[in-house]
DSSP file (Angstrom, degrees, kcal/mol; ACC not computed):
  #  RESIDUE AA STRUCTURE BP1 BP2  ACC     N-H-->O    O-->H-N    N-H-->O    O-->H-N    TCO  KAPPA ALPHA  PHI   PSI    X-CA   Y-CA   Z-CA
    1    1 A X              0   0    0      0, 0.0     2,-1.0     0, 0.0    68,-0.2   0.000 360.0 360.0 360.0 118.6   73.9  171.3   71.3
    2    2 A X        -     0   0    0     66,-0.1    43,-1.5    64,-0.1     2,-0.7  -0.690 360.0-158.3 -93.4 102.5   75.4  172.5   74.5
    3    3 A X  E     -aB  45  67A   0     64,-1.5    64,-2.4    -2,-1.0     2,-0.3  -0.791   7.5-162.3 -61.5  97.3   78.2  175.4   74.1
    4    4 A X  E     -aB  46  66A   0     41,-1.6    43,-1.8    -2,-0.7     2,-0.4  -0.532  18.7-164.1 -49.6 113.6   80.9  176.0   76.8
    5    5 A X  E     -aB  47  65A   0     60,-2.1    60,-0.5    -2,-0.3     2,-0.3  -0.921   8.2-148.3-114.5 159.6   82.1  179.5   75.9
    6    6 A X        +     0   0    0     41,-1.1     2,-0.2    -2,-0.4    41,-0.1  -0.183  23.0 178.3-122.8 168.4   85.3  180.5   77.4
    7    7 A X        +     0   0    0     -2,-0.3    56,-0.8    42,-0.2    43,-0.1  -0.570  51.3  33.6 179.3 134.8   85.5  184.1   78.0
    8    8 A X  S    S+     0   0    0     41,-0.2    54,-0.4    54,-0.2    45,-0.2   0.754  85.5 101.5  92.0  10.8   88.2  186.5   79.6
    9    9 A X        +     0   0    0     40,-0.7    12,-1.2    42,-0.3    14,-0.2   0.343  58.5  87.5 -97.0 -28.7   91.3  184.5   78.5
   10   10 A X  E     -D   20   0B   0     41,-2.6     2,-0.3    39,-0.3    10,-0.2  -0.385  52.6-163.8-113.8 175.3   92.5  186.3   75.8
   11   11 A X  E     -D   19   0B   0      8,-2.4     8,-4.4    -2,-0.1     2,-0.5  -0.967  21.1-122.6-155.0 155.1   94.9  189.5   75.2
   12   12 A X  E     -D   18   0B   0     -2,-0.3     2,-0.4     6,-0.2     6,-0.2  -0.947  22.7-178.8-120.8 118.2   95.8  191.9   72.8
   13   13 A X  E  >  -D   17   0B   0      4,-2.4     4,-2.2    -2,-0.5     3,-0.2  -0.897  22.2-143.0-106.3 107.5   99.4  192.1   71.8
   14   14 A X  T  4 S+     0   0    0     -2,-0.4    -1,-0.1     1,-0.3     4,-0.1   0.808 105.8  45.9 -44.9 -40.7  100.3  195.1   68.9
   15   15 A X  T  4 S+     0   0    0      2,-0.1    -1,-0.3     1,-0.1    -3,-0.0   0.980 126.3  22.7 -37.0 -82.8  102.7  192.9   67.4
   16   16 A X  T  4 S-     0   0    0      1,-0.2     2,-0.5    -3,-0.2    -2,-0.2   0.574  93.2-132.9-100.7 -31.2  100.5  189.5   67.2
   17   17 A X  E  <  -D   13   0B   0     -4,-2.2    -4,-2.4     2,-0.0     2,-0.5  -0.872  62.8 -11.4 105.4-156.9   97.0  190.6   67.3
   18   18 A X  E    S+D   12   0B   0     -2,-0.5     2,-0.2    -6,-0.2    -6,-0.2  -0.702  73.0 162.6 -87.3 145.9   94.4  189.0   69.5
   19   19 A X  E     -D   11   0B   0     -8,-4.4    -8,-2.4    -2,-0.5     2,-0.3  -0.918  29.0-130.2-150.4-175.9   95.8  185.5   71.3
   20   20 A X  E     -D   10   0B   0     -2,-0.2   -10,-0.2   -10,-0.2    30,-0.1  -0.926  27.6 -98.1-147.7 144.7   94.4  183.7   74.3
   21   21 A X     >  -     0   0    0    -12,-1.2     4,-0.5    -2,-0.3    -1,-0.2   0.299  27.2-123.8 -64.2 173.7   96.4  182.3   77.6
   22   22 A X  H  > S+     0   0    0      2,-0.2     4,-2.0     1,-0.1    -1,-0.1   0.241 112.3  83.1-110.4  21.6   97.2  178.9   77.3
   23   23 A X  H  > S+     0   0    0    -14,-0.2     4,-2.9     2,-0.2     5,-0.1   0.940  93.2  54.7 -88.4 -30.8   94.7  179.3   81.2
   24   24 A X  H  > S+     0   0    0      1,-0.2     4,-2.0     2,-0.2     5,-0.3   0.962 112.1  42.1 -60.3 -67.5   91.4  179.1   78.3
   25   25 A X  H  X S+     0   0    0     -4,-0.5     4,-2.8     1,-0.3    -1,-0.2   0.802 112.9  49.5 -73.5 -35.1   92.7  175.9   77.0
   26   26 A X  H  X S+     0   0    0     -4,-2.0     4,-2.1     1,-0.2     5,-0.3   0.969 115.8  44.8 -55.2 -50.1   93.6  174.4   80.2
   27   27 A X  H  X S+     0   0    0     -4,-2.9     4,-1.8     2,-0.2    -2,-0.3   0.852 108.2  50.9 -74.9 -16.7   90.4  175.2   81.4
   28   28 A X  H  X S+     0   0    0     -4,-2.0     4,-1.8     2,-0.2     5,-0.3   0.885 110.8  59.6 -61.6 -41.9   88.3  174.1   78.4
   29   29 A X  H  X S+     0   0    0     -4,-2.8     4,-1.6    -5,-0.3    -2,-0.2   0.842 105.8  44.1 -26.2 -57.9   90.7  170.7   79.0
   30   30 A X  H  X S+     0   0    0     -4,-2.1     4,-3.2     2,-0.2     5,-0.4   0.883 108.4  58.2 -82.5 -53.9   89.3  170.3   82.4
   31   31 A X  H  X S+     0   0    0     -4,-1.8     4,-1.1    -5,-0.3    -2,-0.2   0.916 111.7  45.2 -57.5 -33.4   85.3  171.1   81.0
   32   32 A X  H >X S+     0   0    0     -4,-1.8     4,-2.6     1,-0.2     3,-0.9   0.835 115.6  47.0 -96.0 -43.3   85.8  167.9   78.6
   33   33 A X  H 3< S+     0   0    0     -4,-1.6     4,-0.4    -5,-0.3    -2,-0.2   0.894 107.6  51.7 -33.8 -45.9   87.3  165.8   81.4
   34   34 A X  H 3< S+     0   0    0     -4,-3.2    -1,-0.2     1,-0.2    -2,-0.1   0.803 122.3  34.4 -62.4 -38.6   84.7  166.7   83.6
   35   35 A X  H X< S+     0   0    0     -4,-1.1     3,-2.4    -3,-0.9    -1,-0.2   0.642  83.9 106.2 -87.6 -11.7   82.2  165.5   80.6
   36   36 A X  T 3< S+     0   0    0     -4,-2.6     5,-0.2     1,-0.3    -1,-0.2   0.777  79.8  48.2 -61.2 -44.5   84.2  162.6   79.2
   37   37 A X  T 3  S+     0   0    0     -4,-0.4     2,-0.3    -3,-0.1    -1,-0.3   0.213  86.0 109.0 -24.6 -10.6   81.9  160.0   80.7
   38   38 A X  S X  S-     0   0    0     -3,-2.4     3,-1.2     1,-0.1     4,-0.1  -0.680  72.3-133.6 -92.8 132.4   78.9  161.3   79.8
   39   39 A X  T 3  S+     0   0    0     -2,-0.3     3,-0.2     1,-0.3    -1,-0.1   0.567 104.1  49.6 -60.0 -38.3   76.8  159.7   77.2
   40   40 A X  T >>  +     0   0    0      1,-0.2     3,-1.4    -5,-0.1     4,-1.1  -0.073  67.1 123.6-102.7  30.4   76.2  163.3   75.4
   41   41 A X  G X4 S+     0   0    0     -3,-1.2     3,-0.6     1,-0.2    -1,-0.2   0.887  71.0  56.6 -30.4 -59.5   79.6  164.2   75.3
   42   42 A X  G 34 S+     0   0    0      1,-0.3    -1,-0.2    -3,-0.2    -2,-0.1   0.471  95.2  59.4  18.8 -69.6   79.1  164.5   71.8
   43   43 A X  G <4 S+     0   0    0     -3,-1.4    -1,-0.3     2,-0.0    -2,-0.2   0.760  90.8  89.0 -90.3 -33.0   76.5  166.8   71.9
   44   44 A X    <<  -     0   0    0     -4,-1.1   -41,-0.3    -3,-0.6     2,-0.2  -0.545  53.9-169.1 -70.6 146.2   78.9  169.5   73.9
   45   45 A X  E     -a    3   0A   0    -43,-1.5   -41,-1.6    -2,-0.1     2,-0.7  -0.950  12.5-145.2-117.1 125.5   81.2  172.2   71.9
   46   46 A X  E     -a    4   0A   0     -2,-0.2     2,-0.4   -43,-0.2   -41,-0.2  -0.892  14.1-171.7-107.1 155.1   83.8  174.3   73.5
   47   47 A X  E     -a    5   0A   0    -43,-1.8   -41,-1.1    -2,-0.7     2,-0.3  -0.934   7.9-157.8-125.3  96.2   84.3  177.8   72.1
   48   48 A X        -     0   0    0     -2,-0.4     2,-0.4   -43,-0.2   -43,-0.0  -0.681  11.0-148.8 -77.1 141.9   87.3  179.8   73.4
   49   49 A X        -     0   0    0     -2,-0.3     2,-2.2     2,-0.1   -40,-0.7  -0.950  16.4-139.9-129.2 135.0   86.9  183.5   72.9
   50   50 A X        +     0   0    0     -2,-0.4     2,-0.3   -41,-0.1   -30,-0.1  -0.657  67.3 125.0 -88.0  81.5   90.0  185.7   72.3
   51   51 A X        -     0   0    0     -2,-2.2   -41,-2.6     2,-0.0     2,-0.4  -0.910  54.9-142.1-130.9 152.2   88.1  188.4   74.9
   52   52 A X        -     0   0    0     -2,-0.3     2,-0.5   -43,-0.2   -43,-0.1  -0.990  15.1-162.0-115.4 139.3   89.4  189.9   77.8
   53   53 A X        +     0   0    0     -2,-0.4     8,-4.8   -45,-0.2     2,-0.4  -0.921  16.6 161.3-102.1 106.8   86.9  190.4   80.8
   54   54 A X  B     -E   60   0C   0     -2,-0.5     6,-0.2     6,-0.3     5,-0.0  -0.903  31.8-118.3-143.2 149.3   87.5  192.9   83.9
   55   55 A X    >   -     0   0    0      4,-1.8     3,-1.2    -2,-0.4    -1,-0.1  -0.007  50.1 -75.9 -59.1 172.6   85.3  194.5   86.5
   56   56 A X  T 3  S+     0   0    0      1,-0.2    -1,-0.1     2,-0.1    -2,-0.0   0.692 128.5  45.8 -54.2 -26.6   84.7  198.2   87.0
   57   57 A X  T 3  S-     0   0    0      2,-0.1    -1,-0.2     0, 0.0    -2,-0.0   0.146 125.0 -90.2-111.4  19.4   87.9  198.6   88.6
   58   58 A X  S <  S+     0   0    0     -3,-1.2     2,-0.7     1,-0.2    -2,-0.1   0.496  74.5 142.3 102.6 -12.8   90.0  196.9   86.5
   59   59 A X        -     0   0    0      1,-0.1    -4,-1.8    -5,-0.0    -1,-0.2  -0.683  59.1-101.5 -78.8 116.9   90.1  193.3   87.9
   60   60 A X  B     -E   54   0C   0     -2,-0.7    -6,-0.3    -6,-0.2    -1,-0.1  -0.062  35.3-174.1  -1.3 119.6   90.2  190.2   85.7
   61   61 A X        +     0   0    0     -8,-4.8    -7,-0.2   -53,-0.1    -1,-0.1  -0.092   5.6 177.1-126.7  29.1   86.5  188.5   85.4
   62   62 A X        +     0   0    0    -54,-0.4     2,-0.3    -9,-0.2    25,-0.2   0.191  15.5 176.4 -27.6 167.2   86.9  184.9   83.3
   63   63 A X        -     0   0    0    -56,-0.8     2,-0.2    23,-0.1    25,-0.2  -0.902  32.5-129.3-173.5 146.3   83.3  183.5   83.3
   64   64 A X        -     0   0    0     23,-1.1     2,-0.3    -2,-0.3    25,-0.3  -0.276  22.4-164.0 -74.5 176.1   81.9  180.1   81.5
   65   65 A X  E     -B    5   0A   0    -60,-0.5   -60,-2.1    -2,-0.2     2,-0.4  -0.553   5.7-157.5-150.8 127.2   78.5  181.1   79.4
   66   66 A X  E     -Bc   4  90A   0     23,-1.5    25,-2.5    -2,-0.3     2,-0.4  -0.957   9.5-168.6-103.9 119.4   76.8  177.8   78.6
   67   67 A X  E     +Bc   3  91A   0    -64,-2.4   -64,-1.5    -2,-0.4     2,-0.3  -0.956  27.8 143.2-126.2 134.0   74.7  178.8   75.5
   68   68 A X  E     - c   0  92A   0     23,-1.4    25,-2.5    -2,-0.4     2,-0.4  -0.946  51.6-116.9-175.5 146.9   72.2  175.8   74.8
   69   69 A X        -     0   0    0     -2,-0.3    25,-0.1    23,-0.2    26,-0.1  -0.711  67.1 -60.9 -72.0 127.3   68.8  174.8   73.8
   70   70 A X  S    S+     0   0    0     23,-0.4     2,-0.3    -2,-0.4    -1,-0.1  -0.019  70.4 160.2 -39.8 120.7   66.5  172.8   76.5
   71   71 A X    >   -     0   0    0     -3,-0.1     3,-0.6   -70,-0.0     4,-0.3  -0.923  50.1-135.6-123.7 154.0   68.1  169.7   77.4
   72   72 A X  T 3  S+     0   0    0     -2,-0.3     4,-0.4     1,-0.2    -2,-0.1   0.613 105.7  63.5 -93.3  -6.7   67.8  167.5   80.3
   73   73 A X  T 3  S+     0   0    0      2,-0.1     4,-0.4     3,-0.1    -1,-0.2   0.260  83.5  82.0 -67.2   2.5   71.6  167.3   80.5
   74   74 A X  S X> S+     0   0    0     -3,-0.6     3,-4.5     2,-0.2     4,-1.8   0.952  88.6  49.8 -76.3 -72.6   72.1  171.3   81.4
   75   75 A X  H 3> S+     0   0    0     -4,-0.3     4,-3.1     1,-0.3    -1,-0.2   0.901 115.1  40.5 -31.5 -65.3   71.4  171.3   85.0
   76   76 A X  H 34 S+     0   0    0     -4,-0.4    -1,-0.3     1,-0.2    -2,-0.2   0.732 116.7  56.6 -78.4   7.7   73.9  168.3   85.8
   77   77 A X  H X> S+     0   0    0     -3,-4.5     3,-1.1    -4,-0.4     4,-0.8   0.904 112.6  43.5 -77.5 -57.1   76.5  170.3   82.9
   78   78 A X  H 3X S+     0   0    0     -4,-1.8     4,-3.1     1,-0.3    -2,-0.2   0.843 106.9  56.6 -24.2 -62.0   76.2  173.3   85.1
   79   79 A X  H 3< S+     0   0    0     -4,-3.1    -1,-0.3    -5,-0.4    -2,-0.1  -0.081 111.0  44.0 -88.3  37.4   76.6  171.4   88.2
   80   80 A X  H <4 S+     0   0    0     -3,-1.1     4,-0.3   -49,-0.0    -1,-0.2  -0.064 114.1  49.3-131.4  -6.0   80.2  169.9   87.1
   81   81 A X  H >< S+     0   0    0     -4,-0.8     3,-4.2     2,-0.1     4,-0.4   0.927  90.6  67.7 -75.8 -33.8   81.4  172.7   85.9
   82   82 A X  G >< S+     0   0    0     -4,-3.1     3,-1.2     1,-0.3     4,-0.4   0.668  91.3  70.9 -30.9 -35.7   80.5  174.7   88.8
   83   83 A X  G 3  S+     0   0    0      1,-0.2    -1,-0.3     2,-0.1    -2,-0.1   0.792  89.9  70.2 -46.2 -39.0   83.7  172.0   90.3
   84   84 A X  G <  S-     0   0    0     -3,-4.2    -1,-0.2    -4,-0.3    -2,-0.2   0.824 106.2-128.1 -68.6 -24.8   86.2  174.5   87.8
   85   85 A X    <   +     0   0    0     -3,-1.2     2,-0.6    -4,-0.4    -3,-0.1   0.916  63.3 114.8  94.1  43.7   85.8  177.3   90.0
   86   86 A X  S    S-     0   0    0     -4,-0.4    -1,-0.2    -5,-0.1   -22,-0.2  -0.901  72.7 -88.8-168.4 138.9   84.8  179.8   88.0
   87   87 A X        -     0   0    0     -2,-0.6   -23,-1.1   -25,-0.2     2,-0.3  -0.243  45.3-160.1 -50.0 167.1   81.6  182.1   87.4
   88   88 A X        -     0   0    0    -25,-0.2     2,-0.4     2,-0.0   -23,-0.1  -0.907  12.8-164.8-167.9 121.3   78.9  180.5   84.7
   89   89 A X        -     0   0    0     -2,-0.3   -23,-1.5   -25,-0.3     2,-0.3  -0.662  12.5-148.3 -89.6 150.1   76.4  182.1   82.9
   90   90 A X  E     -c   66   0A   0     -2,-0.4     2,-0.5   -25,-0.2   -23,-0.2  -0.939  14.0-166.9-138.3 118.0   73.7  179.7   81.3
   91   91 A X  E     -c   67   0A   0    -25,-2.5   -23,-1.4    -2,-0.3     2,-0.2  -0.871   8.0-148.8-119.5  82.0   72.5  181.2   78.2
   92   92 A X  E     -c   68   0A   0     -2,-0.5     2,-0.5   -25,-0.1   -23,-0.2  -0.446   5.8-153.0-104.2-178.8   69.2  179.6   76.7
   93   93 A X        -     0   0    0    -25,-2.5   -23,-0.4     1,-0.2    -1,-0.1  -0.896  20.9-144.4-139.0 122.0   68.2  179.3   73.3
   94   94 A X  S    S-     0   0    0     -2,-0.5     2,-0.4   -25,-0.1    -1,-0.2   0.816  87.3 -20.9 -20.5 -52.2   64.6  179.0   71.2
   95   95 A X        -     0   0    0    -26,-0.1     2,-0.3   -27,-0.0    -1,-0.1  -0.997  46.5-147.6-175.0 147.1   66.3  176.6   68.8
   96   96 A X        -     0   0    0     -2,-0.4     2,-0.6    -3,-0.0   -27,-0.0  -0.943  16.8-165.5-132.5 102.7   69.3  175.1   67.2
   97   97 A X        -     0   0    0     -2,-0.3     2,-0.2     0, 0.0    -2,-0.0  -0.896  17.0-143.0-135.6 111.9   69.2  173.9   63.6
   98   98 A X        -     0   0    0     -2,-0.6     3,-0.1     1,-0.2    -2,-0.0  -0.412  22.2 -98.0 -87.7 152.0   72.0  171.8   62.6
   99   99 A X        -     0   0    0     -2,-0.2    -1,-0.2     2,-0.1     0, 0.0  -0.218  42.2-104.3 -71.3 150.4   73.6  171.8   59.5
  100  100 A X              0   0    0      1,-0.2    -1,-0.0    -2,-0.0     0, 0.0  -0.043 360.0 360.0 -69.1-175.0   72.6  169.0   56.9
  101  101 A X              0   0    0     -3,-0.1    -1,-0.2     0, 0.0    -2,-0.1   0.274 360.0 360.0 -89.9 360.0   75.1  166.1   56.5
């Protein structure tokens, strides 16, 4: 099961807690567009992460991480997200063991 994680979106308000920009949803929006054709649509999961992400000097650093098991769909998942604009990490994983029905 191929995970889009979301990362660098979010903020921490003393009031509210952690929240996330409404720029994570848009862009997780754009990642199932990108997919909606796809035959393993299905099989993808988006994860938005209430994180913020910044450089050594302070700059804002959103980033995809695709966390996944070998598939023969990663490479061409990769290459249409790469369209968003936006760093991606690819993340792999031994094994994925889904829960029973």
């Amino acid at each position: 099961m191929p995970n889009i994680e979301i990362h660098g979106f979010g903020y921490q308000s003393l009031v509210y807690g952690t929240h996330v920009t409404s720029g994570a949803k848009d862009l997780g929006n754009k990642a199932l567009r990108l997919l909606s054709e796809k035959s393993y649509l299905p099989e993808v999961v988006i994860t938005i992460c209430a994180d913020e992400v910044f450089d050594v000097i302070g700059k804002p650093q959103p980033f995809l991480r695709v966390v996944s098991t070998p598939t023969p769909h990663l490479d061409e998942i990769v290459e249409l997200l790469k369209t968003l604009n936006v760093d991606i990490e690819v993340q792999m994983l031994s094994a994925f063991y889904p829960k029973k029905p």
